[in-house]
N, C-alpha and C positions, 0 to 999 in steps of 0.2 A: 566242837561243842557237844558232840555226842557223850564223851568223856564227863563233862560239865553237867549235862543233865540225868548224866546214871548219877552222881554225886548228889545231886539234889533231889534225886527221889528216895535216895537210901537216907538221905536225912528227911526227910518230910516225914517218913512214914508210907510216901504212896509207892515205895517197891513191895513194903509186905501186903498191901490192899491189890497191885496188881497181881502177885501169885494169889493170893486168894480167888482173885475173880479170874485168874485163868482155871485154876483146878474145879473152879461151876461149870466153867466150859468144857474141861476136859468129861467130867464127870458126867455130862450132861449126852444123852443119847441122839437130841437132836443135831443133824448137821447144817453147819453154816457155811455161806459163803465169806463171810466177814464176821471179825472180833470186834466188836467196841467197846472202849475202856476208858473212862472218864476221868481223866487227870487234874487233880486238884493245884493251882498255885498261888502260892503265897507271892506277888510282883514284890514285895519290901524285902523276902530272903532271898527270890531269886538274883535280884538287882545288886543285894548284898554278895552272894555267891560269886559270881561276874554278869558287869554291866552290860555288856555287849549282848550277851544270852537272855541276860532280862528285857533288855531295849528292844530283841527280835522278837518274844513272845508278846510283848504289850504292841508291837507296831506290825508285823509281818505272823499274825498267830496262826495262817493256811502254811506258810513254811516251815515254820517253829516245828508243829505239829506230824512234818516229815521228819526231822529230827530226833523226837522222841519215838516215833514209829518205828524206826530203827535200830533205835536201843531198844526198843520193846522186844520186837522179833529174834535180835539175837540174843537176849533173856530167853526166850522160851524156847529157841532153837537151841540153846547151852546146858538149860536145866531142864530141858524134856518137858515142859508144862502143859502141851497141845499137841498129844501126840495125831493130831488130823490137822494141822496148820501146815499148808505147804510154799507160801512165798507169801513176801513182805506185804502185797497188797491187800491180802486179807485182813490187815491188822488197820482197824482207824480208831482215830485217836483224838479225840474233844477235850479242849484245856480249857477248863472251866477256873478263871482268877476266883479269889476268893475278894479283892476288891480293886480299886482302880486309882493311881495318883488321884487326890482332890486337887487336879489342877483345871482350868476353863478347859483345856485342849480336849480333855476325855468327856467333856461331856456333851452330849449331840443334841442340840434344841435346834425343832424345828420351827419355832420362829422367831430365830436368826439367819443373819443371811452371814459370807455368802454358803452353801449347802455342799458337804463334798460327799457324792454319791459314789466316787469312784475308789474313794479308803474302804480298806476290808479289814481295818483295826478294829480291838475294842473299843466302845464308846457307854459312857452310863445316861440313861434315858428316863426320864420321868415325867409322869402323865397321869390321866387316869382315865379308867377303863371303864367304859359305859355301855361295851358290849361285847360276849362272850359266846364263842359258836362252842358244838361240842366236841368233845375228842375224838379222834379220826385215827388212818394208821398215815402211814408214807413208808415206802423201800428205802431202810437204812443203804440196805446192798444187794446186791444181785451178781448172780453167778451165770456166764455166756458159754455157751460153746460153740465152734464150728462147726456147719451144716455136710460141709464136704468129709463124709468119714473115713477117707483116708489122708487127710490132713490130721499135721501132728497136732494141729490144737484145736479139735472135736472131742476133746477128751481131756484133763487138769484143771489148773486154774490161771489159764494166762489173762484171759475177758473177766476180771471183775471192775462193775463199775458200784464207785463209791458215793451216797449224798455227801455234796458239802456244801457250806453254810451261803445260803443265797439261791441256790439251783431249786430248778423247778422238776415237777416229779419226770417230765420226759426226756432232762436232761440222767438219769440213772436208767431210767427205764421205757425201750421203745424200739418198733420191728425194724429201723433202718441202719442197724450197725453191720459192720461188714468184719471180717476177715482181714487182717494187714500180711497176711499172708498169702492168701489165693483171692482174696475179695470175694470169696461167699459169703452170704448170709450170715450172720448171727442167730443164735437160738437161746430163750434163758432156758436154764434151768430152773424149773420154778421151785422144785422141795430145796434150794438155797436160797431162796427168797428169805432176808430179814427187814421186820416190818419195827417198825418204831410209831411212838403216839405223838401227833401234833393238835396244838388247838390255836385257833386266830384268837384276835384280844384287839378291838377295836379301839384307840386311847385319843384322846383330846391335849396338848401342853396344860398343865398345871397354869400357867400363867395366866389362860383361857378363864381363873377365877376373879383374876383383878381386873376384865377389861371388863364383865358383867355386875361390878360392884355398883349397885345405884341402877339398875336398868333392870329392876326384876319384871316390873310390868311392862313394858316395849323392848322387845327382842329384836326388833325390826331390821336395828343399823348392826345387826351383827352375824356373821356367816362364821361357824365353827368349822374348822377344817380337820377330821379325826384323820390317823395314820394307823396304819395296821401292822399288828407285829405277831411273827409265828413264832411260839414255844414251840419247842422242840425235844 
């Protein structure tokens, strides 16, 4: 599938958008522990493209995700584009659809039962927002090393740990990682700290408008239940 999705980026357009946004990087004086590069797709070409490739990205899009990673790296590993990128895990990789089948299955209403919290698919969610916190940052990535200095991995990049979509900040960042080599310590390095902007978005169901139709004056019989969603 690797093959499959170098194809679909050189037609999309989003191979010559990813060499652009490596040469920011490159060009760029700050060092990173991680690349992030924001993948546009189209699910109606890729599905077109092959089914199987488009079925993984709209259903399995954390694995998907390894697979353009991949082809990402050996892109930049082939044409030279980050001359300070040194292994695959530095490279993360957010596939952003550009929409979703309009079928029932893709769409996630919380009040329908039954509820599946355990799918890490896409889903389209609609609501509305009645309350807005401000923007903040979160560790996209973080760069570790080994505390033991003469262990071979106090020094590269074998410990990077990456956000991904659902984790919480102590799941990227925090004093209890160890060594899979000697079990010491973990250390960050913190000038590889990449920080990214999140905001919370308090939402209510849409639906939540037709059950208060005719009750404007006694609210009494009705408990609103809001869900909280983090941009990212």
């Amino acid at each position: 599938m690797r093959e499959l999705a170098l194809v679909y980026l050189d037609r999309s357009g989003g191979l010559q958008k990813f060499v652009h946004d490596c040469k920011k990087y490159n060009d760029s004086k700050q060092s990173y522990a991680v690349y992030r590069f924001i993948i546009s797709i189209n699910p109606s070409d890729i599905i077109e493209l092959d089914a199987t490739l488009g079925n993984y990205i709209l259903h399995k899009p954390i694995q998907a995700a390894e697979i353009f990673q991949s082809v990402c790296f050996i892109a930049i590993k082939t044409l030279s584009l980050i001359g300070h990128l040194q292994t695959e895990d530095q490279i993360s990789i957010l596939l952003k659809p550009t929409h979703l089948p309009p079928l029932p299955s893709y769409v996630l209403s919380l009040s329908a039962f039954p509820f599946n919290y355990t799918s890490q698919r896409f889903y389209m969610s609609e609501g509305i927002a009645i309350a807005m916190g401000t923007v903040t940052k979160y560790t996209q990535g973080a760069r570790f090393l080994c505390t033991e200095e003469t262990c071979p991995f106090s020094e590269g990049f074998r410990y990077i740990r990456v956000h991904l979509p659902g984790a919480t900040e102590s799941a990227t960042v925090r004093n209890d990682f160890v060594c899979s080599l000697c079990s010491s310590p973990l250390q960050e390095d913190m000038k590889f700290r990449v920080l990214g902007d999140k905001q919370i978005v308090e939402m209510i169901d849409a639906k939540v408008l037709h059950a208060l139709k005719g009750h404007s004056n006694d609210k009494s019989h009705f408990r609103i239940q809001t869900f909280t969603v983090f941009l990212r």
